[in-house]
BADO-473171 format. One line per 5 residues: for each residue x, z, y of C-alpha. Coordinates in nm, 3 decimals. Each point is the difference from the previous one (the first is absolute). Layout:
X Z Y  ...
end
This chain:
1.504 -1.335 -1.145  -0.033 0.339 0.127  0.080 0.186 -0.307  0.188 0.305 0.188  -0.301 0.154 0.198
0.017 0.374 -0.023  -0.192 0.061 0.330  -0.143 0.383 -0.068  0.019 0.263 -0.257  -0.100 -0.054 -0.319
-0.330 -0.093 -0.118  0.000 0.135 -0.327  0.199 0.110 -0.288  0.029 0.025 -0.343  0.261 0.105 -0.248
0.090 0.010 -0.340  0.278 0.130 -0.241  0.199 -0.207 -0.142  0.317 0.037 -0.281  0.263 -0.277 0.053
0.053 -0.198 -0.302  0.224 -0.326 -0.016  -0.158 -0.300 -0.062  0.111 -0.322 -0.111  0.234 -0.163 0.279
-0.249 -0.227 0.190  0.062 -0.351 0.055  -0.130 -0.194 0.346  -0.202 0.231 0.090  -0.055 -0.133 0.384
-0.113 0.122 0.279  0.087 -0.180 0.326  -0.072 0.323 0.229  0.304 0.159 0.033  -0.017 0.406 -0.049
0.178 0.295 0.180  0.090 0.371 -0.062  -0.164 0.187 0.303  0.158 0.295 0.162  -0.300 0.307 -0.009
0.093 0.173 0.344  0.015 -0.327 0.223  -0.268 0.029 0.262  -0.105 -0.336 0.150  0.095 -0.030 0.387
-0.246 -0.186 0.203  0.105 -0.255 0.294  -0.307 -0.050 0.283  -0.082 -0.330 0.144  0.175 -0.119 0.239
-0.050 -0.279 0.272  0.281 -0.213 -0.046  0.159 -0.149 -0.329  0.222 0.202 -0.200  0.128 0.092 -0.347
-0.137 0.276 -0.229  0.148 0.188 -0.232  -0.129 -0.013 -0.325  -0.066 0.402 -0.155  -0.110 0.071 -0.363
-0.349 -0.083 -0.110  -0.021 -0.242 0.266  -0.221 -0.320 -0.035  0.018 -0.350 0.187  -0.403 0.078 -0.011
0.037 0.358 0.154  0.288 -0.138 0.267  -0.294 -0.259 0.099  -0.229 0.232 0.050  0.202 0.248 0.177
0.104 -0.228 0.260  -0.325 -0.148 0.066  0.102 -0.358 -0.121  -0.115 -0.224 -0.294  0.235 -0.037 -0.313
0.015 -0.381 0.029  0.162 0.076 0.351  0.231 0.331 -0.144  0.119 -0.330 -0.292  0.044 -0.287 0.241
0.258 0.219 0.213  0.171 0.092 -0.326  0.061 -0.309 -0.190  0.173 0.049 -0.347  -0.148 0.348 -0.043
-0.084 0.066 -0.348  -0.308 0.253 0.041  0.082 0.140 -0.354  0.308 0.091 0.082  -0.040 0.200 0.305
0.288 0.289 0.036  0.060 0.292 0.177  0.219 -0.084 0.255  -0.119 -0.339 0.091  -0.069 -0.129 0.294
-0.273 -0.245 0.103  -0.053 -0.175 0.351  -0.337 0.155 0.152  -0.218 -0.290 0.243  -0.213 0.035 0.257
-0.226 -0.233 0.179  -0.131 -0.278 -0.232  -0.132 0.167 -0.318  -0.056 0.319 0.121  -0.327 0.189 -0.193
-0.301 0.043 0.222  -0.136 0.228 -0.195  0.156 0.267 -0.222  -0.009 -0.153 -0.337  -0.275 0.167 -0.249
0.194 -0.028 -0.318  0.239 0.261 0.101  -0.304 0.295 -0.115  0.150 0.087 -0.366  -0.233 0.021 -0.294
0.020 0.250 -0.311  0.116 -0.177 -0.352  -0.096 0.060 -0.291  0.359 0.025 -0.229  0.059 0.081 -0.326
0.266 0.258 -0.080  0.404 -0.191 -0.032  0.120 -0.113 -0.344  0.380 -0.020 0.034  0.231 -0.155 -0.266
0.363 0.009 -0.044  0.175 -0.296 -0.110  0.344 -0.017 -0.246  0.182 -0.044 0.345  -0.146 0.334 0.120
-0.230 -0.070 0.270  -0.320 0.074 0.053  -0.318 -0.182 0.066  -0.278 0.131 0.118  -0.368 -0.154 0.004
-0.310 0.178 0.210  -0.305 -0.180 -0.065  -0.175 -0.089 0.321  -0.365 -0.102 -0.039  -0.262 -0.131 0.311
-0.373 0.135 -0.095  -0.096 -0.072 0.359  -0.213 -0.267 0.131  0.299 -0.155 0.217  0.328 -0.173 -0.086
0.259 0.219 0.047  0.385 -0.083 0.122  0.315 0.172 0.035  0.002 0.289 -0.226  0.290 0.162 -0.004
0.109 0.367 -0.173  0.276 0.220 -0.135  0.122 0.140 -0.353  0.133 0.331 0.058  0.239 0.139 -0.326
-0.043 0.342 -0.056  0.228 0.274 -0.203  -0.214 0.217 -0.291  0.001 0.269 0.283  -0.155 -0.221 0.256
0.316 -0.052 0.194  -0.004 -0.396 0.180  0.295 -0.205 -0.119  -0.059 -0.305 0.114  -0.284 -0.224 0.212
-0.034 -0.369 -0.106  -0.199 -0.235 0.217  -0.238 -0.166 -0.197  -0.105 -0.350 0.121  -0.299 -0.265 -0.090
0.076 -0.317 -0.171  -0.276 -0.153 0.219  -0.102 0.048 0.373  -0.357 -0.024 -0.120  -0.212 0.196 -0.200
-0.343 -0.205 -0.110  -0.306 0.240 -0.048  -0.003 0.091 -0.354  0.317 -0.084 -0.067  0.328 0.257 -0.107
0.345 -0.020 0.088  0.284 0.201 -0.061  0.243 0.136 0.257  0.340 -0.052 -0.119  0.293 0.295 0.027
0.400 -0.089 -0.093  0.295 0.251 -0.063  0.310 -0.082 -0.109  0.134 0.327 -0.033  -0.267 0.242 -0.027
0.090 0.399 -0.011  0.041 0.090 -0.371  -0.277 0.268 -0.021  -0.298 -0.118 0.181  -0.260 0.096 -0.251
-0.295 -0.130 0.191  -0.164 -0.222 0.285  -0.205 -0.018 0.271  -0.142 -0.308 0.188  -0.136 -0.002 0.334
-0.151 -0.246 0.196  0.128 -0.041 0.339  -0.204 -0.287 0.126  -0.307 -0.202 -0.080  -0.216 -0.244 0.213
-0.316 -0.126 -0.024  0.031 -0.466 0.128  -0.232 -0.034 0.259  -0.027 -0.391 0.146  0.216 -0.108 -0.313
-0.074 -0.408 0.047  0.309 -0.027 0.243  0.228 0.206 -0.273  -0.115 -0.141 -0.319  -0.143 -0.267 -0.196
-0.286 0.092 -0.216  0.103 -0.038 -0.365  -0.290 -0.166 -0.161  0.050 0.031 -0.383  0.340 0.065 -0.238
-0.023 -0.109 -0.339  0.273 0.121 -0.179  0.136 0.086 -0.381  0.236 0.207 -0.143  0.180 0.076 -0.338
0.242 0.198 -0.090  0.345 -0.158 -0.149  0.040 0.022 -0.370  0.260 0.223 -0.043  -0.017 0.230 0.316
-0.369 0.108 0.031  0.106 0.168 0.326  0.039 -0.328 0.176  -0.223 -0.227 0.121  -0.037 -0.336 0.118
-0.327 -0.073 0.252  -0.109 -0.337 0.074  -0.258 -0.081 0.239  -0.155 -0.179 0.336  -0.109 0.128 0.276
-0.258 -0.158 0.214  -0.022 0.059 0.369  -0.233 -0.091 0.263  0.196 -0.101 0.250  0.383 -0.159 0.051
0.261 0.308 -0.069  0.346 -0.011 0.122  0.084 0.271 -0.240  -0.137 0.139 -0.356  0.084 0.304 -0.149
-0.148 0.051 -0.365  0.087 0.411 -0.138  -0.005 0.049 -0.340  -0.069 0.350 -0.167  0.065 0.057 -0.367
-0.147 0.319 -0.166  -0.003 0.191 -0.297  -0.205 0.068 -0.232  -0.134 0.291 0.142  -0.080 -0.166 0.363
0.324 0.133 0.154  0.225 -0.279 0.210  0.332 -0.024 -0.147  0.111 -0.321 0.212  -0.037 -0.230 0.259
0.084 -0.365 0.154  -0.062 -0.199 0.264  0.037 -0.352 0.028  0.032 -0.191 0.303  -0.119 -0.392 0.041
0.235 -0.222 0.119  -0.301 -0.202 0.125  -0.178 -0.006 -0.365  -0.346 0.193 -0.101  0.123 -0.015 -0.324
0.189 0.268 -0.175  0.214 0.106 -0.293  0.189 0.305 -0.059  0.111 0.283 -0.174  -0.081 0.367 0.000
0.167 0.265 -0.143  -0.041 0.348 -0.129  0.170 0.295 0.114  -0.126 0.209 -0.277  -0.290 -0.037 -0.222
-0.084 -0.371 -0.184  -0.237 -0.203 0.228  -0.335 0.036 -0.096  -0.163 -0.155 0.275  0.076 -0.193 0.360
-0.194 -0.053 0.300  0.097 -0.237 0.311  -0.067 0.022 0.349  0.092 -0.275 0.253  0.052 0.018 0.368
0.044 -0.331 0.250  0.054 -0.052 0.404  -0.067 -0.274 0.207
end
């Protein structure tokens, strides 16, 4: 839910040069987080608490998790006085209603201390439209779950110069120990001589008392195959077995190449099934391999 947390500077960064090639034009490739070209000078403006009910103004990098936590109330109160709000599409510009009273936080929440991630340098690909995806490789090698990991793709000119900042968002909330995911960057137009990229991560959180956010996923037996004539899609069919009732399921799929780089992703979401089947496709490189990682909530 919270997949636009960019509480502090960046935890890490890694980069990688990269020559735009076309690729073949991609077909569904889905992603149901929405992405946004960030302005580089905006400097986030924060609002303090106040006693009384009132609206806030939503400023870049700005989380429903970080709003929560600023103003000393829980994010099931910050969501029940904003009905309708789609967390993944939280804008600039926005403006939520702000409780008080019932809900409020007694205690500043812990998850708000950000955690370094371990990222793999950004593979970007340009499609026959002409935009550009980009792909940094998040991977949790801690002992904890970790949730809304969040970064940038910065587009650089051969002499260093910054073109262009993409956010780069997670096609899950949760990130299972062990598991990878990658962050997902979009332009539509991007400058015409970037020559390389950089990704930063801008938040990362370790779950602490994650049985009121999640389900634990049990098991997920899935299979894949590639189709016939297009080894760089792939269908994935699989269950998922939970331990507990879910009101929502989330299952990510990652393709990769042969040489262990991501070249796409997809998530599925239930519509009250733990069964899944759906296709993945590649932004670059045939699929070699794909992994799945599901996510649920009460």
């Amino acid at each position: 839910m919270l997949v636009f947390a960019a509480l502090l500077a960046a935890c890490g960064t890694a980069t990688q040069d990269i020559t735009p090639q076309p690729s073949a034009e991609i077909t569904e490739y889905a992603l149901a987080t929405a992405t946004a070209t960030l302005a580089t000078d905006a400097t986030p403006a924060f609002e303090l608490p106040t006693p009384t009910p009132h609206l806030y103004t939503v400023v870049q990098n700005d989380t429903l998790f970080a709003i929560a936590a600023r103003f000393n109330i829980t994010l099931d109160a910050l969501l029940a006085a904003n009905p309708g709000l789609n967390p993944l599409a939280l804008a600039p510009g926005a403006q939520l209603l702000v409780p008080t009273g019932a809900g409020a936080a007694t205690t500043p929440l812990p998850q708000i201390t950000p955690v370094a991630a371990n990222i793999r340098p950004p593979l970007c690909y340009s499609s026959a439209a002409g935009e550009l995806w980009c792909l940094v490789l998040v991977v949790n090698d801690g002992t904890q779950p970790m949730e809304n990991v969040t970064g940038f793709v910065r587009l650089l000119s051969a002499a260093g110069e910054q073109l262009q900042t993409l956010e780069a968002v997670p096609p899950l909330n949760l990130l299972p120990v062990g598991a990878a995911m990658p962050l997902v960057a979009y332009a539509a137009n991007p400058p015409a001589n970037w020559a390389s990229a950089q990704a930063e991560i801008a938040s990362a959180f370790w779950v602490q008392g994650d049985d009121d956010l999640y389900v634990s996923v049990d098991r997920i037996d899935f299979g894949w195959g590639t189709a016939a004539d297009d080894p760089a899609a792939a269908r994935v069919q699989g269950q998922v077995s939970l331990a507990g009732q879910a009101s929502s399921l989330w299952v990510m799929a990652v393709a990769y190449d042969a040489a262990g780089q991501p070249v796409g992703v997809r998530r599925w979401e239930s519509n009250g099934e733990t069964g899944f089947d759906f296709w993945v496709y590649s932004l670059g490189a045939d699929i070699a391999d794909v992994q799945v990682v599901a996510e649920a909530r009460p």
